[in-house]
KOLGU-4560 file (N, C-alpha, C; in nm, 3 decimals, padded with zeros to 5 digits):
<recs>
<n_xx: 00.887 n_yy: 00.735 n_zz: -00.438 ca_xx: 00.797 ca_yy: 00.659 ca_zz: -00.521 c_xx: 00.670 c_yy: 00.740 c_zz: -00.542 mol: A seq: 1 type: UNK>
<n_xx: 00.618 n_yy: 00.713 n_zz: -00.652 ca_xx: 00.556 ca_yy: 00.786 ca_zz: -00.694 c_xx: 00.406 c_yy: 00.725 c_zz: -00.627 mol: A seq: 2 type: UNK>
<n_xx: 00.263 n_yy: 00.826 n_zz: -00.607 ca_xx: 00.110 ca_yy: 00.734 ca_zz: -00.583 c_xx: 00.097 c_yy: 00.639 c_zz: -00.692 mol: A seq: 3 type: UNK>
<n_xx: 00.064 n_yy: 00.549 n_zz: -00.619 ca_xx: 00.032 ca_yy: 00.410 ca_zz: -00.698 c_xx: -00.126 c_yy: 00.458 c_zz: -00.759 mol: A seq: 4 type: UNK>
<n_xx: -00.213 n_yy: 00.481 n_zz: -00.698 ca_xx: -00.355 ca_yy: 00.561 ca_zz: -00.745 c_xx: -00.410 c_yy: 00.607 c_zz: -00.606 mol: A seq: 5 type: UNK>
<n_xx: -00.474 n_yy: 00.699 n_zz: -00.670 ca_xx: -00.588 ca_yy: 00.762 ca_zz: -00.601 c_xx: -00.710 c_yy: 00.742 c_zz: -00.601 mol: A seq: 6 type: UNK>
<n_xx: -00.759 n_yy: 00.791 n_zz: -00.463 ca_xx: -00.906 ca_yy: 00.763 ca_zz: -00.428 c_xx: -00.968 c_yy: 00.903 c_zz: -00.316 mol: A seq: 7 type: UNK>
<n_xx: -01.003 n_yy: 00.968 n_zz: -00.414 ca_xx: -01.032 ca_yy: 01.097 ca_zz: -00.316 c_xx: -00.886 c_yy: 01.130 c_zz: -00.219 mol: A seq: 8 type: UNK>
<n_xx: -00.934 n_yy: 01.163 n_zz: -00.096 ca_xx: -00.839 ca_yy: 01.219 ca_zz: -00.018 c_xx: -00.735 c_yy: 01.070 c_zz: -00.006 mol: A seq: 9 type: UNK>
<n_xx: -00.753 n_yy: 00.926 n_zz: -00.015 ca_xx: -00.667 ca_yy: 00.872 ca_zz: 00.030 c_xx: -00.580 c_yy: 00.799 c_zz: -00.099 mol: A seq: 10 type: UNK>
<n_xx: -00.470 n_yy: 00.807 n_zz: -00.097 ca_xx: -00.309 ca_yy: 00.746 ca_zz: -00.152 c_xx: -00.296 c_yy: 00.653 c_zz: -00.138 mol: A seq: 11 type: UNK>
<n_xx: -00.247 n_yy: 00.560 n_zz: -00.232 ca_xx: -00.171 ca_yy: 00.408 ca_zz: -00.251 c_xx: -00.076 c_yy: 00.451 c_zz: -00.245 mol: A seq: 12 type: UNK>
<n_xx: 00.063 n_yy: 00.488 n_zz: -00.165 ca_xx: 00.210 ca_yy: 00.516 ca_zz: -00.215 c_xx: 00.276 c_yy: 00.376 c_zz: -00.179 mol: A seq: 13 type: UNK>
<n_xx: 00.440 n_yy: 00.392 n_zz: -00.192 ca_xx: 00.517 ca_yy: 00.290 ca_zz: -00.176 c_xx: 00.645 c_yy: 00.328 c_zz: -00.131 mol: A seq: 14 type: UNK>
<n_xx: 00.742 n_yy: 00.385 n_zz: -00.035 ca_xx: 00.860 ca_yy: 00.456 ca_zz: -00.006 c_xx: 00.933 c_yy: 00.301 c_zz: -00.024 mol: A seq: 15 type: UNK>
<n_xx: 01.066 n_yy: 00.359 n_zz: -00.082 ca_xx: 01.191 ca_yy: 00.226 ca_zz: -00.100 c_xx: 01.281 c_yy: 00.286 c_zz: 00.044 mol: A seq: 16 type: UNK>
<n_xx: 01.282 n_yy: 00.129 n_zz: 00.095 ca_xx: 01.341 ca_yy: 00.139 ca_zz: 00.210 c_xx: 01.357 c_yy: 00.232 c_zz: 00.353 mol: A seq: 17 type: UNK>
<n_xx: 01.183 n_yy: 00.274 n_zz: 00.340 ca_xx: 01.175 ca_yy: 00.379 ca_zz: 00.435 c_xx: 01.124 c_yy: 00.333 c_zz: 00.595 mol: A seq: 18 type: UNK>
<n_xx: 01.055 n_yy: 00.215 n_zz: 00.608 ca_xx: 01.025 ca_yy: 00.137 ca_zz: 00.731 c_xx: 00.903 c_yy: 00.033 c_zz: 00.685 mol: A seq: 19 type: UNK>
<n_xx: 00.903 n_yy: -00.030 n_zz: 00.784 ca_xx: 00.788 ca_yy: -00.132 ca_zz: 00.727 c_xx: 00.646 c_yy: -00.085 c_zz: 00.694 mol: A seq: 20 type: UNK>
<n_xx: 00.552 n_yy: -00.165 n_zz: 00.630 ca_xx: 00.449 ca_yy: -00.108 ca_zz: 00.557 c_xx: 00.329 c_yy: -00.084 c_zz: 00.664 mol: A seq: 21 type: UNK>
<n_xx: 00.279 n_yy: 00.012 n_zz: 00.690 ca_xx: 00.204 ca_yy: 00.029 ca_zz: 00.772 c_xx: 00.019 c_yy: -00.051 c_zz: 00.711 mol: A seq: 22 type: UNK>
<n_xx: 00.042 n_yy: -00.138 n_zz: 00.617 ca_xx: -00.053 ca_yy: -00.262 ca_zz: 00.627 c_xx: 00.023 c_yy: -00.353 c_zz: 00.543 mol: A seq: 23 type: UNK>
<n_xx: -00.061 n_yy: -00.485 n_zz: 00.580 ca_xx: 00.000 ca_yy: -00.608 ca_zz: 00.572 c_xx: -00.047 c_yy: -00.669 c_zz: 00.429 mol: A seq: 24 type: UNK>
<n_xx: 00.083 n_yy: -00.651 n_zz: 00.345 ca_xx: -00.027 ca_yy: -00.664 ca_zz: 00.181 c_xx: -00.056 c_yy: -00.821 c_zz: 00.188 mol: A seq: 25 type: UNK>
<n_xx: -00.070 n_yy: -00.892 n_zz: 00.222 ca_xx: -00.103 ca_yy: -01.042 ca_zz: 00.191 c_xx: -00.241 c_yy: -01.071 c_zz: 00.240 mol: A seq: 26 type: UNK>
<n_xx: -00.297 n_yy: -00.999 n_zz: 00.363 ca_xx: -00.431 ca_yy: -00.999 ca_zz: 00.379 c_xx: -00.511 c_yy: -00.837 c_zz: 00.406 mol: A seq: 27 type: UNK>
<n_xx: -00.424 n_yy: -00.714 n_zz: 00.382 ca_xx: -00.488 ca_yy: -00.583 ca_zz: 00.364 c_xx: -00.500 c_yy: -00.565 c_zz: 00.522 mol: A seq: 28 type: UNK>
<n_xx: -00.490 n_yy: -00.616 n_zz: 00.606 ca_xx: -00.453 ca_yy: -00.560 ca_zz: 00.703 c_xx: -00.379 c_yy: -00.438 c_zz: 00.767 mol: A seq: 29 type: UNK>
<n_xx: -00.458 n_yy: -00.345 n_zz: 00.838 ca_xx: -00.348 ca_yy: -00.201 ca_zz: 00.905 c_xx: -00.305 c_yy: -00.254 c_zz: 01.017 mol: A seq: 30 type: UNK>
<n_xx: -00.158 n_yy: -00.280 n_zz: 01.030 ca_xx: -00.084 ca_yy: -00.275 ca_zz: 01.114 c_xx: 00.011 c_yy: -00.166 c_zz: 01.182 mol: A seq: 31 type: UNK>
<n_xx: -00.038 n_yy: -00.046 n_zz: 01.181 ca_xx: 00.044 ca_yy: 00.045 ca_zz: 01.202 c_xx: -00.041 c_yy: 00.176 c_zz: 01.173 mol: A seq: 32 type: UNK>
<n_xx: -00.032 n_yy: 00.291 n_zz: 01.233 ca_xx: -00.165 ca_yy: 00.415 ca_zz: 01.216 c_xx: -00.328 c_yy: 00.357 c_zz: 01.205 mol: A seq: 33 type: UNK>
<n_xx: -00.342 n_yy: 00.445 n_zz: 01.117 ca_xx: -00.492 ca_yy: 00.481 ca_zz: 01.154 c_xx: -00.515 c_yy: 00.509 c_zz: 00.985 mol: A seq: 34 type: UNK>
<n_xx: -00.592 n_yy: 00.442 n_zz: 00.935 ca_xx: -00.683 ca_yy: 00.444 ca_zz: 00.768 c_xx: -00.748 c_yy: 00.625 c_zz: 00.809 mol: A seq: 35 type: UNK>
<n_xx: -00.752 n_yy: 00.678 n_zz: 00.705 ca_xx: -00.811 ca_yy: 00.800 ca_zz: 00.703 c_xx: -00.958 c_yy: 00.783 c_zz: 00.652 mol: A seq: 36 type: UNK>
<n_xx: -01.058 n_yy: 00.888 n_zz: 00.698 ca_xx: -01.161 ca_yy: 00.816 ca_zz: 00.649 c_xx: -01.158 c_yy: 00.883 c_zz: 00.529 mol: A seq: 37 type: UNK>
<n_xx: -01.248 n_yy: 00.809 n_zz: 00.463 ca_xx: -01.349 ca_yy: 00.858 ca_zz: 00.318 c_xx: -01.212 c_yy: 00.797 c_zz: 00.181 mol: A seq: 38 type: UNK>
<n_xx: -01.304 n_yy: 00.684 n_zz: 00.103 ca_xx: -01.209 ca_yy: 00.642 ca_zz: -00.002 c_xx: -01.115 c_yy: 00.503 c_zz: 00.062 mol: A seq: 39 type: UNK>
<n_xx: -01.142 n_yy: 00.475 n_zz: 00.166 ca_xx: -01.035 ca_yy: 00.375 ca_zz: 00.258 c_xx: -01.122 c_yy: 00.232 c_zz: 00.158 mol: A seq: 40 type: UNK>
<n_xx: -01.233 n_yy: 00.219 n_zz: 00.181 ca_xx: -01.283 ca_yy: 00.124 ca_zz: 00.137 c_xx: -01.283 c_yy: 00.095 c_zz: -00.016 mol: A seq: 41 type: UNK>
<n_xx: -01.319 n_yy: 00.180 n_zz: -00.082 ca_xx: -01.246 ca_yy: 00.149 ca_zz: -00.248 c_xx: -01.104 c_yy: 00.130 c_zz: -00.249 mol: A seq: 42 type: UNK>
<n_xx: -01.005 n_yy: 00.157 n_zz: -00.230 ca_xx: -00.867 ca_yy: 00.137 ca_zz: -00.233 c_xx: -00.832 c_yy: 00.033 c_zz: -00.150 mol: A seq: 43 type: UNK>
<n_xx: -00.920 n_yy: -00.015 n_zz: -00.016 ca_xx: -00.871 ca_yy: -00.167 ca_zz: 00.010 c_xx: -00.932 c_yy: -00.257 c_zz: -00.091 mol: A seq: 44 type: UNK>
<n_xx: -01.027 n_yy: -00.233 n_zz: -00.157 ca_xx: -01.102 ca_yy: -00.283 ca_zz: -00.296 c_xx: -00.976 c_yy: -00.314 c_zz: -00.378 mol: A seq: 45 type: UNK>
<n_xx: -00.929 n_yy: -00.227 n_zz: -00.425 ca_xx: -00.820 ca_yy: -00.181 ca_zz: -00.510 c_xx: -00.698 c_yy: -00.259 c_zz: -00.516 mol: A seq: 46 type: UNK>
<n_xx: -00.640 n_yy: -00.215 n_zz: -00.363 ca_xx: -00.545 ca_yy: -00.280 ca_zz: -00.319 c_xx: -00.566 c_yy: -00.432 c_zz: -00.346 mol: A seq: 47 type: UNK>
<n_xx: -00.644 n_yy: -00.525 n_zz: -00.285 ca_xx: -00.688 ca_yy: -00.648 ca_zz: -00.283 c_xx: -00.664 c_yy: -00.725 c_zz: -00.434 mol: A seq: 48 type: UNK>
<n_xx: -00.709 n_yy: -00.615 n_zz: -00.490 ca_xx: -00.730 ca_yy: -00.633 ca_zz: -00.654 c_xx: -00.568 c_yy: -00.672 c_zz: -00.712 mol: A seq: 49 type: UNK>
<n_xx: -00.511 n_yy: -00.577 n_zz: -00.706 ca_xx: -00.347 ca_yy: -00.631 ca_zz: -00.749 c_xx: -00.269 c_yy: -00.629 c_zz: -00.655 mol: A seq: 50 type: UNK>
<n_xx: -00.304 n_yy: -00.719 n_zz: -00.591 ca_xx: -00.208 ca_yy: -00.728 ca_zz: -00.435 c_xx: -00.067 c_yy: -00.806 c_zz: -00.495 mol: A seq: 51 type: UNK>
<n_xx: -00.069 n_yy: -00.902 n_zz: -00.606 ca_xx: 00.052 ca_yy: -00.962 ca_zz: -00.632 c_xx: 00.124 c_yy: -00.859 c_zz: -00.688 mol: A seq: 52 type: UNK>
<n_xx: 00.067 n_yy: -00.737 n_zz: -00.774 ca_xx: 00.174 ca_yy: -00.615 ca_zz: -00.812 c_xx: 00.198 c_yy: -00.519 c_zz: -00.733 mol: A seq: 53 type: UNK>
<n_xx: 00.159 n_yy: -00.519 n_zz: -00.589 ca_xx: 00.185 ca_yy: -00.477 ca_zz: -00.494 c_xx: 00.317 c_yy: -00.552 c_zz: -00.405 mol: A seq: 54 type: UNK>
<n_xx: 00.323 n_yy: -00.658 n_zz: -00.388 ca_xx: 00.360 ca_yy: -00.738 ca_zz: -00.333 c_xx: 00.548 c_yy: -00.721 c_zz: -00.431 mol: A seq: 55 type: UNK>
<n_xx: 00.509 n_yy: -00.769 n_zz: -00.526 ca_xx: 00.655 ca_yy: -00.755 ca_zz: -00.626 c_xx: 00.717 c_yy: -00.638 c_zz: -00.641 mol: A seq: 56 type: UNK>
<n_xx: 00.642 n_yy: -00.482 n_zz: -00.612 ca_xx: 00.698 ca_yy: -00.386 ca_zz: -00.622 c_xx: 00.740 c_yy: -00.353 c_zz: -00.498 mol: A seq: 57 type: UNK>
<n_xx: 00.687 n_yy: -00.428 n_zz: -00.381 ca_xx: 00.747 ca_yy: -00.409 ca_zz: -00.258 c_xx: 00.876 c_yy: -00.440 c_zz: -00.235 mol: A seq: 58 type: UNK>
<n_xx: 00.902 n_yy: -00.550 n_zz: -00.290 ca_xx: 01.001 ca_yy: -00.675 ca_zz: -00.316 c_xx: 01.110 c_yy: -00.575 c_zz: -00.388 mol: A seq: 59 type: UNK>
<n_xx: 01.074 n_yy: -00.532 n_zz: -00.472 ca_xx: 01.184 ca_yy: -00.445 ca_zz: -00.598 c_xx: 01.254 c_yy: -00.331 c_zz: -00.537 mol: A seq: 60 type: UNK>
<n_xx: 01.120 n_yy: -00.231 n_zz: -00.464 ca_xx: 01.161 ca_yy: -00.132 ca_zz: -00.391 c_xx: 01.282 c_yy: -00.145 c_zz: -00.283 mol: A seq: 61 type: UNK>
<n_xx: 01.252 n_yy: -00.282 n_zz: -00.196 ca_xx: 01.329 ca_yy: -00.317 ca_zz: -00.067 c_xx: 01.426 c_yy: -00.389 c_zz: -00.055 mol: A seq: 62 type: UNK>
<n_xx: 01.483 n_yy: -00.448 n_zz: -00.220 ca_xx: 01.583 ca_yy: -00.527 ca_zz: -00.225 c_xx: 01.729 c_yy: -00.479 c_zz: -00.153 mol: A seq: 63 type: UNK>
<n_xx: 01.784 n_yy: -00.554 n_zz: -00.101 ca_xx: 01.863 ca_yy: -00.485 ca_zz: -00.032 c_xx: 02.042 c_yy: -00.586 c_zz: -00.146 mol: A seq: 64 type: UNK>
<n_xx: 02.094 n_yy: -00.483 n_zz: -00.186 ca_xx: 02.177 ca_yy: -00.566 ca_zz: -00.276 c_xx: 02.376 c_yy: -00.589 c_zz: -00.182 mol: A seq: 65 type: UNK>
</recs>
């Protein structure tokens, strides 16, 4: 999958069916690693912002048929 957007050094990506999401898109929560610094805070901005087209492409990516 391709970066969803950028923010300086840090990436929105999305891997299909690669392990669970190391944050929790329904409240932006990191559950898993460590946020890198610099740009973390605009892109949880970001993120927050289209969390439902986050959420559906998660859904699309992970369908399991």
């Amino acid at each position: 999958m391709p970066t969803l957007k950028r923010f300086g050094s840090v990436s929105v990506r999305m891997y299909a069916d690669d392990h669970r999401p190391p944050v929790q898109i329904s409240d932006m929560s990191v559950i898993a690693g460590e946020a890198p610094p610099g740009g973390i805070a605009e892109a949880l901005g970001w993120t927050r912002e289209h969390r439902e087209m986050l959420t559906l492409k998660w859904a699309e990516l992970n369908e399991r048929g």
